[in-house]
PDB file of N, CA, C and O in Angstrom:
ATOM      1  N   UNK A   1       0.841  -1.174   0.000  1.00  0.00           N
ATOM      2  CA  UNK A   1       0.000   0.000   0.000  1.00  0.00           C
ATOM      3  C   UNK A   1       0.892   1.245   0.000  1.00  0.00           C
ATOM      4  O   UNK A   1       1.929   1.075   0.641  1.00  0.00           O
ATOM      5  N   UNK A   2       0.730   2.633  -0.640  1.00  0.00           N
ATOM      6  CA  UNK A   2       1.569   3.238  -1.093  1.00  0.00           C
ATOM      7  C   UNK A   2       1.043   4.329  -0.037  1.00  0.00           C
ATOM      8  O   UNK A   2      -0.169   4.404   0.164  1.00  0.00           O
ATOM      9  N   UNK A   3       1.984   5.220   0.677  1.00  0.00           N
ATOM     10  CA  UNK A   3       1.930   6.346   1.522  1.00  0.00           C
ATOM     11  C   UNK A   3       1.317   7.381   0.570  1.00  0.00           C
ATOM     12  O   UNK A   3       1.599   7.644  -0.599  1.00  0.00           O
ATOM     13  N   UNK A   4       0.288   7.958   1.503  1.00  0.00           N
ATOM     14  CA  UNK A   4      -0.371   9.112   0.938  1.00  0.00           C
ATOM     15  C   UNK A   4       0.304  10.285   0.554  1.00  0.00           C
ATOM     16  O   UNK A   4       1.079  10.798   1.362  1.00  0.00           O
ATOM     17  N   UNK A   5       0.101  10.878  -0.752  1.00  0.00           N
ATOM     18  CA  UNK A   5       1.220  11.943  -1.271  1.00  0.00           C
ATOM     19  C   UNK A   5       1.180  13.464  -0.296  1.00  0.00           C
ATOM     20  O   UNK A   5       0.082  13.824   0.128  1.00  0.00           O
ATOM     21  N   UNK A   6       1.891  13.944  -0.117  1.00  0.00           N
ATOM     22  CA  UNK A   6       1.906  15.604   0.440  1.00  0.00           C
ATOM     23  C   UNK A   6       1.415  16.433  -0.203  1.00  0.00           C
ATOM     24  O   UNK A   6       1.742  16.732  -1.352  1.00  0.00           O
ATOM     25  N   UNK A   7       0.322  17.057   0.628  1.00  0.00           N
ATOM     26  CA  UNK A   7       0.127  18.407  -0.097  1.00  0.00           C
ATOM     27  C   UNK A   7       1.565  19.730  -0.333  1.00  0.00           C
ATOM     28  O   UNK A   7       2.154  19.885   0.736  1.00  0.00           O
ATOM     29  N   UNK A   8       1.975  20.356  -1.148  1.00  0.00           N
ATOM     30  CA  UNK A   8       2.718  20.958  -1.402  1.00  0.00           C
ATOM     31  C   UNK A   8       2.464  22.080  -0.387  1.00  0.00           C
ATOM     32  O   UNK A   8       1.280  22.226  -0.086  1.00  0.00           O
ATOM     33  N   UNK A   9       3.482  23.027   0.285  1.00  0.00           N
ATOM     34  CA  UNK A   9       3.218  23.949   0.714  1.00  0.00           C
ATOM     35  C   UNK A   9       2.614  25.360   0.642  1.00  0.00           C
ATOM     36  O   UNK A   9       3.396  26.306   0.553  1.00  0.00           O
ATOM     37  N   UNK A  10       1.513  25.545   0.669  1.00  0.00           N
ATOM     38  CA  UNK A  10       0.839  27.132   0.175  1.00  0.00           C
ATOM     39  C   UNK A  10       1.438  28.163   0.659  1.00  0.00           C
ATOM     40  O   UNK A  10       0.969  29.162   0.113  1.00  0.00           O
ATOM     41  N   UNK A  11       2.230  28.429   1.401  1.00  0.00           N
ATOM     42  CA  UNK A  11       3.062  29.421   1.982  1.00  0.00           C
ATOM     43  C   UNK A  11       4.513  30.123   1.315  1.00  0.00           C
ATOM     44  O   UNK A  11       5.177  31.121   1.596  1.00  0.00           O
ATOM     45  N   UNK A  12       4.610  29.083   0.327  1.00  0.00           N
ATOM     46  CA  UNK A  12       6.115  29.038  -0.296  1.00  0.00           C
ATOM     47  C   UNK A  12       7.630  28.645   0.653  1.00  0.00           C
ATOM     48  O   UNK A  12       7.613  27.936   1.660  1.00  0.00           O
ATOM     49  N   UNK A  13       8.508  29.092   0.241  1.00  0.00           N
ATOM     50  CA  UNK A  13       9.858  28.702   0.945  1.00  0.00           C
ATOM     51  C   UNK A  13      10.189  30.140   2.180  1.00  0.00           C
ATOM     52  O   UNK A  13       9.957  31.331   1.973  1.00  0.00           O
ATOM     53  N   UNK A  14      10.622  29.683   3.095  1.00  0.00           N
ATOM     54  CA  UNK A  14      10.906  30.301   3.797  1.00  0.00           C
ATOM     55  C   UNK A  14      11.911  31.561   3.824  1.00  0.00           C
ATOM     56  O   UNK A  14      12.542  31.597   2.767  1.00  0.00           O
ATOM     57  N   UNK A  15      12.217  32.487   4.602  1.00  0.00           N
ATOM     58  CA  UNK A  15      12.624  33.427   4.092  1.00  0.00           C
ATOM     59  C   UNK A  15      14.302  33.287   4.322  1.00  0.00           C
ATOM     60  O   UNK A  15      14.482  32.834   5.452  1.00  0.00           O
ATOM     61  N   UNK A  16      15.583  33.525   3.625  1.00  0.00           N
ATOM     62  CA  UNK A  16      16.602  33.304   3.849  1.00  0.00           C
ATOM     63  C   UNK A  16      17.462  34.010   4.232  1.00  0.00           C
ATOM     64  O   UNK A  16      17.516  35.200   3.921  1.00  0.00           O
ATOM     65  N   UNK A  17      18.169  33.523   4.860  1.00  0.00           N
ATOM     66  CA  UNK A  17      19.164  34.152   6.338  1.00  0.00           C
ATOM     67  C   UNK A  17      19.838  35.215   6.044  1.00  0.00           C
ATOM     68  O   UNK A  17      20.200  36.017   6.905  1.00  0.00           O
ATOM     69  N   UNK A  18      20.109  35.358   4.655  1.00  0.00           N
ATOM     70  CA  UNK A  18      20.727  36.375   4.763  1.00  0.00           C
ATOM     71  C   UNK A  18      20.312  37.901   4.314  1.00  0.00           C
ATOM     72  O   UNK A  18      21.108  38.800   4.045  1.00  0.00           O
ATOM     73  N   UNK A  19      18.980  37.975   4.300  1.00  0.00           N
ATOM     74  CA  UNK A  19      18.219  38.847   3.335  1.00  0.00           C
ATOM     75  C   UNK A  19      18.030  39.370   4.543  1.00  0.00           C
ATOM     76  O   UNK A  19      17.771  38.681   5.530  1.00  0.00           O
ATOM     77  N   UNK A  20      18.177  40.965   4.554  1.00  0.00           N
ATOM     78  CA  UNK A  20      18.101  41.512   5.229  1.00  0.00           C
ATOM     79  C   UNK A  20      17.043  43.164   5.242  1.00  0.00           C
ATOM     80  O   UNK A  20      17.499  44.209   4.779  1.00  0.00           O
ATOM     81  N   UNK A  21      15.680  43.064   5.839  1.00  0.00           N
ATOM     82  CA  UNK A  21      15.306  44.014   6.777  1.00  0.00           C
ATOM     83  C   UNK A  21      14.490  44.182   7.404  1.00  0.00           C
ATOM     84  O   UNK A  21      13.978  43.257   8.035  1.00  0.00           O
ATOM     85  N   UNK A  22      13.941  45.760   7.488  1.00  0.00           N
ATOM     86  CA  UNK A  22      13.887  45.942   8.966  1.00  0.00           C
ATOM     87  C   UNK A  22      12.429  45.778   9.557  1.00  0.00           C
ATOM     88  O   UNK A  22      11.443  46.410   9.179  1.00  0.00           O
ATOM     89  N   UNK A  23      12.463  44.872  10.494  1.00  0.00           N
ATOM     90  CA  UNK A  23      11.022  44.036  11.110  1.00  0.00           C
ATOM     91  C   UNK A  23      10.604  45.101  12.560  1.00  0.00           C
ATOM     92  O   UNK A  23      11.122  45.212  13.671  1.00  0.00           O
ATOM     93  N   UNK A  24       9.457  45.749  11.915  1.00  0.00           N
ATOM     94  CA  UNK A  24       8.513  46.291  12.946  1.00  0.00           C
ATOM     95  C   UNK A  24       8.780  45.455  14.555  1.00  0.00           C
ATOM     96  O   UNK A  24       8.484  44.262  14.493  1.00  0.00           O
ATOM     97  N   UNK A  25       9.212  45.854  15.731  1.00  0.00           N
ATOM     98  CA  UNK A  25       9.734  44.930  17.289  1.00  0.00           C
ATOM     99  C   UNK A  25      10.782  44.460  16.447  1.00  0.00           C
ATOM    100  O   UNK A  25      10.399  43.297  16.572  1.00  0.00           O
ATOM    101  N   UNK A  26      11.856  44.338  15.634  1.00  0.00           N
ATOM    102  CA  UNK A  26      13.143  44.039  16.311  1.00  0.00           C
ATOM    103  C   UNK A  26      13.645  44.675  16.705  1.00  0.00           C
ATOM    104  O   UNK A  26      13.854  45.805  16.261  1.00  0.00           O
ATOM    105  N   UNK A  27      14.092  44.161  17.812  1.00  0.00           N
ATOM    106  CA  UNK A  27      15.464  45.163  18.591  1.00  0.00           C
ATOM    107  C   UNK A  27      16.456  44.897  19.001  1.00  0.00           C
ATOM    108  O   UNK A  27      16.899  44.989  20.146  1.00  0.00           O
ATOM    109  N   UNK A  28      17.117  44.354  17.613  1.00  0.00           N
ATOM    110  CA  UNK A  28      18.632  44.418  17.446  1.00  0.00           C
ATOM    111  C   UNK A  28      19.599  45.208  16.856  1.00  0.00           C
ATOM    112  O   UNK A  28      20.830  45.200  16.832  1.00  0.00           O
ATOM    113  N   UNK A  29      18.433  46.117  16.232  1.00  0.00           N
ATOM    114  CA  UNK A  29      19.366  47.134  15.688  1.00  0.00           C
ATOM    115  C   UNK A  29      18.518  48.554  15.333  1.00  0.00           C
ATOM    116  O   UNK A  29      17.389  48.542  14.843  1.00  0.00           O
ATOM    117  N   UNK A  30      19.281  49.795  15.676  1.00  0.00           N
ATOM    118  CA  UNK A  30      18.617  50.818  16.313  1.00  0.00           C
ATOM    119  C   UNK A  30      18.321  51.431  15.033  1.00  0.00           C
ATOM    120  O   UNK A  30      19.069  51.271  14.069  1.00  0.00           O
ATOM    121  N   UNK A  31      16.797  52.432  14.959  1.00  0.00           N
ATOM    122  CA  UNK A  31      16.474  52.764  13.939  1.00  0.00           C
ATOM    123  C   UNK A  31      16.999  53.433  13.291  1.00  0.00           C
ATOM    124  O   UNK A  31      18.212  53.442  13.502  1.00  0.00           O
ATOM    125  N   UNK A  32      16.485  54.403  12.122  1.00  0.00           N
ATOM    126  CA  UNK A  32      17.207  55.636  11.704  1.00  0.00           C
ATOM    127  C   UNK A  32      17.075  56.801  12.357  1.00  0.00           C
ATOM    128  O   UNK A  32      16.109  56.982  13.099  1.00  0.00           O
ATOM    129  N   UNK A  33      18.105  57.824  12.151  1.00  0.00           N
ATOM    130  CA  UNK A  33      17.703  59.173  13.308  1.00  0.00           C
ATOM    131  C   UNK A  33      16.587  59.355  12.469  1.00  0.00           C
ATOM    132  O   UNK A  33      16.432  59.067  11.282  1.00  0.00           O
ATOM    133  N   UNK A  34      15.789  59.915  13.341  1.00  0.00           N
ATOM    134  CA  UNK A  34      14.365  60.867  12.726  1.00  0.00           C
ATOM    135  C   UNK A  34      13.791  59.460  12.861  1.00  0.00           C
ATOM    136  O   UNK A  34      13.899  59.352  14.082  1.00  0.00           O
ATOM    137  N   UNK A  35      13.428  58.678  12.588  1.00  0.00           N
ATOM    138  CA  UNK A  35      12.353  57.691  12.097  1.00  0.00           C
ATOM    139  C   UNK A  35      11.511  57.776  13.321  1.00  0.00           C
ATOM    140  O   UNK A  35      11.587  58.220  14.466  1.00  0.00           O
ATOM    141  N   UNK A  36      10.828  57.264  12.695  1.00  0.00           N
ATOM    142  CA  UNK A  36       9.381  56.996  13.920  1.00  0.00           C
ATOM    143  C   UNK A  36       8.793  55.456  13.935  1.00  0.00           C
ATOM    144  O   UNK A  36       8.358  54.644  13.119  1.00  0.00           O
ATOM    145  N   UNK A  37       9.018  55.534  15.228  1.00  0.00           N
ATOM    146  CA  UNK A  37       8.770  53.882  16.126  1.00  0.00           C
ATOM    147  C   UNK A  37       7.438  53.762  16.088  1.00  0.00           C
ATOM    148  O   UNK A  37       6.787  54.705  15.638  1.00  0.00           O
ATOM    149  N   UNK A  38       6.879  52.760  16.484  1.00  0.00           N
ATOM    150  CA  UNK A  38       5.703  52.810  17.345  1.00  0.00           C
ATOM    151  C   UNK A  38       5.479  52.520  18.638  1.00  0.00           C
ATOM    152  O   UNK A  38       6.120  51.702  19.298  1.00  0.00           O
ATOM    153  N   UNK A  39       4.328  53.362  19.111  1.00  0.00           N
ATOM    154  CA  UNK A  39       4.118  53.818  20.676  1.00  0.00           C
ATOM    155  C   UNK A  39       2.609  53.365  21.060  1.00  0.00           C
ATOM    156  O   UNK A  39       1.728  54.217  21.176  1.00  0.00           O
ATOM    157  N   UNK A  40       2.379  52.127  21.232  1.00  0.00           N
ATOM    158  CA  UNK A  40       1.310  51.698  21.327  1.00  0.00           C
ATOM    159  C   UNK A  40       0.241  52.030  22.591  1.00  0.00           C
ATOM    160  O   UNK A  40       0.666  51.271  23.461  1.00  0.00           O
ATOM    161  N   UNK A  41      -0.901  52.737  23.168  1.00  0.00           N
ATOM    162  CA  UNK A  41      -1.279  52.158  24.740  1.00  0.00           C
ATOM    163  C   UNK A  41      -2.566  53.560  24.201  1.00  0.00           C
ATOM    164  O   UNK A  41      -2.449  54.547  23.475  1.00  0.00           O
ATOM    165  N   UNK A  42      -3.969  52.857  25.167  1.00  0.00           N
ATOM    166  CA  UNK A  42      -4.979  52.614  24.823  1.00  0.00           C
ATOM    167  C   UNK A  42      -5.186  53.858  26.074  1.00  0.00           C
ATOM    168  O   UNK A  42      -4.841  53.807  27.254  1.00  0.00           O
ATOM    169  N   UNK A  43      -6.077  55.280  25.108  1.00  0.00           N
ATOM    170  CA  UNK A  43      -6.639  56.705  26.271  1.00  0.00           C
ATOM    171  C   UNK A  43      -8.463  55.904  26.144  1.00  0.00           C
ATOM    172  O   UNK A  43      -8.967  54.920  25.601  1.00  0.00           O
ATOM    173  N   UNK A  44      -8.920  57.066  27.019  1.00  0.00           N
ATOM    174  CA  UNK A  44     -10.092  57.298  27.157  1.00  0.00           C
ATOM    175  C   UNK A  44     -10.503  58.000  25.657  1.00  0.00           C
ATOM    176  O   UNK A  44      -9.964  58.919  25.039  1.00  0.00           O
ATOM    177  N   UNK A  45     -11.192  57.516  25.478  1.00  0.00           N
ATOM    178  CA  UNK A  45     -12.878  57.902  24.059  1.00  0.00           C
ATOM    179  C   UNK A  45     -13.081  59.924  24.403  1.00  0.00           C
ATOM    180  O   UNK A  45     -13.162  60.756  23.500  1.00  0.00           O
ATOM    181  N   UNK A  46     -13.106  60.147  25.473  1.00  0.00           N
ATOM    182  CA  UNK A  46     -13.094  61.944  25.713  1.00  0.00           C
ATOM    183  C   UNK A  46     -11.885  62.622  25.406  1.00  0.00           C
ATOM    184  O   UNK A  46     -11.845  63.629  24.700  1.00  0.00           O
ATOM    185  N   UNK A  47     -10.763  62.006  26.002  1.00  0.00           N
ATOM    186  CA  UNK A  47      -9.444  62.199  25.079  1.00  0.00           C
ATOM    187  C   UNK A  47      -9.067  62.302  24.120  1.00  0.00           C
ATOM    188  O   UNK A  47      -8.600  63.321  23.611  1.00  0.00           O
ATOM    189  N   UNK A  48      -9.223  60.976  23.537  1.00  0.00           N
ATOM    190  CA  UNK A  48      -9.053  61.186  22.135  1.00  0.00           C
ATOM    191  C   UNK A  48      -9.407  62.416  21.206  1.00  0.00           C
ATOM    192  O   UNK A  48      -8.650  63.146  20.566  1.00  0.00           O
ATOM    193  N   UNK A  49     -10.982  62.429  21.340  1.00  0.00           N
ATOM    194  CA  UNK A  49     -11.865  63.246  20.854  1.00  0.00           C
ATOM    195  C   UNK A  49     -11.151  64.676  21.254  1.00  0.00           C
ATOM    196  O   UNK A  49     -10.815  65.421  20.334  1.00  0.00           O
ATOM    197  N   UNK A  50     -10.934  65.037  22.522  1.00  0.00           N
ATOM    198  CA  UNK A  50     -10.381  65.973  22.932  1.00  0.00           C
ATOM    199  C   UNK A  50      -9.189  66.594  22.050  1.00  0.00           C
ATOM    200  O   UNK A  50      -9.091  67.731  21.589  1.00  0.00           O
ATOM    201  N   UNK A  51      -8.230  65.394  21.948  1.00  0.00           N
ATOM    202  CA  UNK A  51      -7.120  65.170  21.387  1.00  0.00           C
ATOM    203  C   UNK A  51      -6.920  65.814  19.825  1.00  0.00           C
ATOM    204  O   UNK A  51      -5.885  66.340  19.417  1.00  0.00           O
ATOM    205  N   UNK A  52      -8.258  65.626  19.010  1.00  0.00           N
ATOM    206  CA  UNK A  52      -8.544  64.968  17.707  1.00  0.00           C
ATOM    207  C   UNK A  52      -8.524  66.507  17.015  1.00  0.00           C
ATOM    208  O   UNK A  52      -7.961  67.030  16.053  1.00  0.00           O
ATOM    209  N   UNK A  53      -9.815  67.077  18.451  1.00  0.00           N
ATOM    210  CA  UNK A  53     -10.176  68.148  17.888  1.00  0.00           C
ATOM    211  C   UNK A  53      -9.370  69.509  18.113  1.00  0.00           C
ATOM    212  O   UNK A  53      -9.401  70.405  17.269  1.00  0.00           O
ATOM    213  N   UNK A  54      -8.621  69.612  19.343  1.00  0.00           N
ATOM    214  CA  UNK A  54      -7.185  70.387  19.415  1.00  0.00           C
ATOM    215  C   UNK A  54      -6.342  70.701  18.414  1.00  0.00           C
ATOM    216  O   UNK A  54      -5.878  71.793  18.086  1.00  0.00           O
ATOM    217  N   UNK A  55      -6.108  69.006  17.706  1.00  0.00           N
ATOM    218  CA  UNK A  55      -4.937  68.997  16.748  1.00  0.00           C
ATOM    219  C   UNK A  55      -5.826  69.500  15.409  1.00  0.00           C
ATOM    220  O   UNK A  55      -5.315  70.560  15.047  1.00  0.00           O
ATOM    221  N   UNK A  56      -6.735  69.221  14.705  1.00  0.00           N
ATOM    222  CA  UNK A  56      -7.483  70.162  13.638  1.00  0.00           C
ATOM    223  C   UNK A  56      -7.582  71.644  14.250  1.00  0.00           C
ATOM    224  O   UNK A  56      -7.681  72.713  13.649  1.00  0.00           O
ATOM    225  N   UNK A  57      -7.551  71.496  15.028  1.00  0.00           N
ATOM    226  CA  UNK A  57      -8.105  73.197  15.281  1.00  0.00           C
ATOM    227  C   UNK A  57      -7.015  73.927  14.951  1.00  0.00           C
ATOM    228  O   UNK A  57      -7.106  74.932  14.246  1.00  0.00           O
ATOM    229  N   UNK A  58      -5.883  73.482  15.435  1.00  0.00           N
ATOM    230  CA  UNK A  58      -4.614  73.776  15.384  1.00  0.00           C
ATOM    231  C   UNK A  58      -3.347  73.278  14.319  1.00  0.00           C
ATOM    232  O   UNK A  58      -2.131  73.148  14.453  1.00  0.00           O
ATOM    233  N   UNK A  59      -4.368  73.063  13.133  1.00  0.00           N
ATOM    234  CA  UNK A  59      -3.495  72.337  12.011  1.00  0.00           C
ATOM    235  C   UNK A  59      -2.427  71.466  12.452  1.00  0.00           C
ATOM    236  O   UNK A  59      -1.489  71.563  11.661  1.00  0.00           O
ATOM    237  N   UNK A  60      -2.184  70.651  13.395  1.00  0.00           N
ATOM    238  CA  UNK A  60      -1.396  70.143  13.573  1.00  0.00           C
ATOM    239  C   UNK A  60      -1.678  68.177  13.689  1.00  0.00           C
ATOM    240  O   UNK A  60      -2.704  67.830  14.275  1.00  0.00           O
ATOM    241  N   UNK A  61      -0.933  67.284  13.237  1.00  0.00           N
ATOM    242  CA  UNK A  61      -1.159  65.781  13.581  1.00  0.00           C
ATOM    243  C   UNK A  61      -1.200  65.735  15.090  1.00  0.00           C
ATOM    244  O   UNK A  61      -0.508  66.432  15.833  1.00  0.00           O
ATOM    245  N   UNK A  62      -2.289  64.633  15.536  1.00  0.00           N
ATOM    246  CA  UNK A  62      -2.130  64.649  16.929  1.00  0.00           C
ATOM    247  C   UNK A  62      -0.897  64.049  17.623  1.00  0.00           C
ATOM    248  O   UNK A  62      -0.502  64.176  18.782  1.00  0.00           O
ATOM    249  N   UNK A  63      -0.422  63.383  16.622  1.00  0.00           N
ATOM    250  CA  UNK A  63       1.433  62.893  16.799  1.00  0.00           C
ATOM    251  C   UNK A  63       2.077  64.334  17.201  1.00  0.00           C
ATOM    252  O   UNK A  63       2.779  64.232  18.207  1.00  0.00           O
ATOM    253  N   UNK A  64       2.014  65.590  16.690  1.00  0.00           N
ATOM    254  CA  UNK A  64       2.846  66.430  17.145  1.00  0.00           C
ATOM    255  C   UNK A  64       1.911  67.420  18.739  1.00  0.00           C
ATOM    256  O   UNK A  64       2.449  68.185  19.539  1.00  0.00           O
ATOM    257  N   UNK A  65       1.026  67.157  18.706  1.00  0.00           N
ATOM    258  CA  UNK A  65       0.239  67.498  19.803  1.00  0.00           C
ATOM    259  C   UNK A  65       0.775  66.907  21.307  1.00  0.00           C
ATOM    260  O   UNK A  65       0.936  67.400  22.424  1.00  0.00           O
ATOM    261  N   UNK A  66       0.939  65.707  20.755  1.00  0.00           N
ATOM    262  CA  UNK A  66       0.831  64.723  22.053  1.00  0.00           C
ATOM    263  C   UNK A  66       2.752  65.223  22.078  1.00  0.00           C
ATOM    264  O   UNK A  66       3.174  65.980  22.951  1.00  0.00           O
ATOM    265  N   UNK A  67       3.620  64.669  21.042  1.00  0.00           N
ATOM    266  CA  UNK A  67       4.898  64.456  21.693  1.00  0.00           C
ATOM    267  C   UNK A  67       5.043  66.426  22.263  1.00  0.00           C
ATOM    268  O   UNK A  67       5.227  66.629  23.463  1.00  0.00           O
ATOM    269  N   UNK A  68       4.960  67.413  21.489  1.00  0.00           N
ATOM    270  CA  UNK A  68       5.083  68.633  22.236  1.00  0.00           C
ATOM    271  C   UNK A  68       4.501  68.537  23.452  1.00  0.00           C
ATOM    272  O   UNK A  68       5.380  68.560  24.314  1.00  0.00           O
ATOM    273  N   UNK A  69       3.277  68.426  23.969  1.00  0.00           N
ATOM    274  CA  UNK A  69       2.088  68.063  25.374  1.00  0.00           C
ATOM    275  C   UNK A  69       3.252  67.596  26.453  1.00  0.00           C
ATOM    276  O   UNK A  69       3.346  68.205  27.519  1.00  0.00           O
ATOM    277  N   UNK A  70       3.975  66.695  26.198  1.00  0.00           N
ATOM    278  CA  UNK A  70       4.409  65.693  26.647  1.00  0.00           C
ATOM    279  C   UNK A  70       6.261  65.998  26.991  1.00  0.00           C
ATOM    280  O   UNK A  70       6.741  65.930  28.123  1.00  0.00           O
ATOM    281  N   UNK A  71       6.876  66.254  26.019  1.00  0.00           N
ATOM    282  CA  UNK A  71       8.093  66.860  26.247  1.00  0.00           C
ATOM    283  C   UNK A  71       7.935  67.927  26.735  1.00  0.00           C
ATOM    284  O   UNK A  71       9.002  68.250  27.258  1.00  0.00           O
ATOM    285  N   UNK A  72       6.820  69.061  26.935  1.00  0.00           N
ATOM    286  CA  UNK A  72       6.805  70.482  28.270  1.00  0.00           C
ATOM    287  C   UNK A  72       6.508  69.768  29.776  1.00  0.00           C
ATOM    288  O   UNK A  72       6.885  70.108  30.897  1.00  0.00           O
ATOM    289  N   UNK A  73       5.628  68.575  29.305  1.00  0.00           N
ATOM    290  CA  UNK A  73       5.504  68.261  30.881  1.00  0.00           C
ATOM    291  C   UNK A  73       6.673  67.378  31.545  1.00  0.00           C
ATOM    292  O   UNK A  73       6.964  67.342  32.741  1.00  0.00           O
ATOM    293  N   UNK A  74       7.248  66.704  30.531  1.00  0.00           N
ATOM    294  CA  UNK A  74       9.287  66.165  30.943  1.00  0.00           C
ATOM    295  C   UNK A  74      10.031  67.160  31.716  1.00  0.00           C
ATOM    296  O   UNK A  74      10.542  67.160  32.836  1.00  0.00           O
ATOM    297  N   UNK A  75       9.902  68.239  30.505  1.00  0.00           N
ATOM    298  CA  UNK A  75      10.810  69.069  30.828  1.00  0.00           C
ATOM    299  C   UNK A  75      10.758  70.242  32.340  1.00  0.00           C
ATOM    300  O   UNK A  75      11.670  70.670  33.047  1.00  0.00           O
ATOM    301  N   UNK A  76       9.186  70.475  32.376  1.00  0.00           N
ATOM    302  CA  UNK A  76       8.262  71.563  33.456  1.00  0.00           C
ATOM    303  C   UNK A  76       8.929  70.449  34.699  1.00  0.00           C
ATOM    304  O   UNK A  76       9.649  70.988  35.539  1.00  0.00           O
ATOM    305  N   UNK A  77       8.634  68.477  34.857  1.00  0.00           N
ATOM    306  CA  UNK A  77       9.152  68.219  35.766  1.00  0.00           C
ATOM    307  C   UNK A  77      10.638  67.755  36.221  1.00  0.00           C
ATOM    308  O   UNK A  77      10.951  67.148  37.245  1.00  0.00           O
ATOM    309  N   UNK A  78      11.495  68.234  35.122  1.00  0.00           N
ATOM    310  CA  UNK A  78      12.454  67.694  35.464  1.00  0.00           C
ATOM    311  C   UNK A  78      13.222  66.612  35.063  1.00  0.00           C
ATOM    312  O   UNK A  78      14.252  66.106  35.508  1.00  0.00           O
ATOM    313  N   UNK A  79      12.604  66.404  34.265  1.00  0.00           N
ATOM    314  CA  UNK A  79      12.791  64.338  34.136  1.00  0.00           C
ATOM    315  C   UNK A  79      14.405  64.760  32.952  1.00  0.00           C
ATOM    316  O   UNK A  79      15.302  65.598  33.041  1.00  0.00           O
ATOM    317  N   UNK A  80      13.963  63.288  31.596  1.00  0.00           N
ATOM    318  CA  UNK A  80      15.299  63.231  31.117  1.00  0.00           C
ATOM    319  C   UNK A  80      15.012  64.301  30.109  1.00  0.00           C
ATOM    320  O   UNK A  80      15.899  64.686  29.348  1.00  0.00           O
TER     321      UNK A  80
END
């Protein structure tokens, strides 16, 4: 009786060792200056909104809202 044949792999061949780049969480090797990481963690629904409508009001991305917001209050306490 003859062993049942393999389905072929739908995924293709795996990726090879020496091909190299750069994977969103690795951290083995440090980004480019300027680049932008990601900063993941979950506000309140009034915030946001809060957030949303500040940064339109103020032509600005709420990315530059929050890191300015945030580096006066570093800096107002002291920190790094």
């Amino acid at each position: 009786m003859a062993a049942p044949s393999k389905k072929p792999n739908p995924k293709g061949l795996p990726p090879q060792p020496a091909q190299s780049a750069y994977v969103v969480g690795n951290n083995t090797s440090k980004p480019e200056s300027g680049a932008k990481v990601p900063c993941n963690f979950r506000v309140d629904p009034e915030f946001k909104k809060r957030l949303k409508v500040f940064s339109a009001a103020h032509d600005m991305d709420m990315v530059e809202v929050f890191e300015q917001a945030v580096s006066e209050f570093i800096d107002r306490k002291g920190g790094a």
